[in-house]
N, C-alpha and C positions, 0 to 999 in steps of 0.2 A: 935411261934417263928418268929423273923419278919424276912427277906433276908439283910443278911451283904452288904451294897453297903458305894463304897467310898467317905470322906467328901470333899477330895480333888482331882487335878488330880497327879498321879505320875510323880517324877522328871524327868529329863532327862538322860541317861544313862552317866555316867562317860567315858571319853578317858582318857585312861592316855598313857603311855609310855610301845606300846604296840610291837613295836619290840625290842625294847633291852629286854622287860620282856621274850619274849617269845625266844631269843637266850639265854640268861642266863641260864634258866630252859633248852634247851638244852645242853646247855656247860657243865649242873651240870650233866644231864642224861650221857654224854658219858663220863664226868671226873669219877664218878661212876664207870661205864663199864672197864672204864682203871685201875681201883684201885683193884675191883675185880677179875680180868685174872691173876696174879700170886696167888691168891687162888682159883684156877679153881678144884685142885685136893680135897680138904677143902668141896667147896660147893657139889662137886657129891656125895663125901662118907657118908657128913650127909643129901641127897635130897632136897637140896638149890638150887641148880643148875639153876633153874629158873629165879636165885634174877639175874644171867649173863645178862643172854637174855630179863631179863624186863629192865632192865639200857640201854641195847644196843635198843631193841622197841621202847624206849623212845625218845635215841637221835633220833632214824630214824624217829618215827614220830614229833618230834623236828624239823626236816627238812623240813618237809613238814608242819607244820605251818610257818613258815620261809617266807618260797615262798609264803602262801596264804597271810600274813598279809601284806607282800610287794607289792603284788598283791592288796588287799585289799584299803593299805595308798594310794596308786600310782592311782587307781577309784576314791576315795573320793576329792582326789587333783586336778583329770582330772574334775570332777562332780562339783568340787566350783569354776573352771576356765572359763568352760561353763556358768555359772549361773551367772557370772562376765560379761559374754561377753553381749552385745545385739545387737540386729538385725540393722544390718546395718552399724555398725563401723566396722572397722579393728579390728583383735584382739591384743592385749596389746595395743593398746592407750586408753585415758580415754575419754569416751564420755564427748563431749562439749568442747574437745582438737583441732576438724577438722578445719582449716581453721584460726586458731589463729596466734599472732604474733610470728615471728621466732624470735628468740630469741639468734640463731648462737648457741647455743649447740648443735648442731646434731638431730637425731630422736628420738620422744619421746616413740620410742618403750625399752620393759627391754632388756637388753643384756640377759639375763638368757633364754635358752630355754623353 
């Protein structure tokens, strides 16, 4: 039997829209959690009672992907600003901008921090 190897290389991973995905699925975890609390007395008499505190688990660790992927966008963003920049210019002007004609609009830096 001969060793399966690939004909191709594998694609590139997908980004999509990955913090509103990831509060969404939070928001549903604690909207969940809120729905089930006035059947509190319901889930313990038939040993459900779990289904509480997995809704509530969820949103909390909902939370904390929250943080990471903000954390995460926020690296990727800083990582392609860097990568943008090169040695020896100012940061935010575009190289091969230095020493050109003024033009009276002000600096060609972005206003955006």
């Amino acid at each position: 039997m001969a060793k399966w190897t690939p004909t191709h290389e594998a694609p590139e991973p997908l980004e999509g829209p990955v913090v509103p995905t990831i509060v969404g699925g939070t928001v549903i975890w604690f909207v969940l959690f809120l729905v089930q609390l006035p059947f509190y007395g319901w889930f313990d008499d038939h040993g459900h009672i779990w289904w509480v505190w997995t809704c509530l688990a969820g949103a909390g660790l909902g939370l904390i992907g929250i943080w990471y992927v903000l954390r995460r966008d926020a690296a990727i963003r800083r990582a392609a600003r860097e990568a943008n920049t090169e040695p020896g210019t100012e940061a935010g002007t575009e190289p091969g901008t230095e020493g050109g004609p003024d033009t009276g609009t002000g600096s060609t830096r972005d206003p955006a921090p």
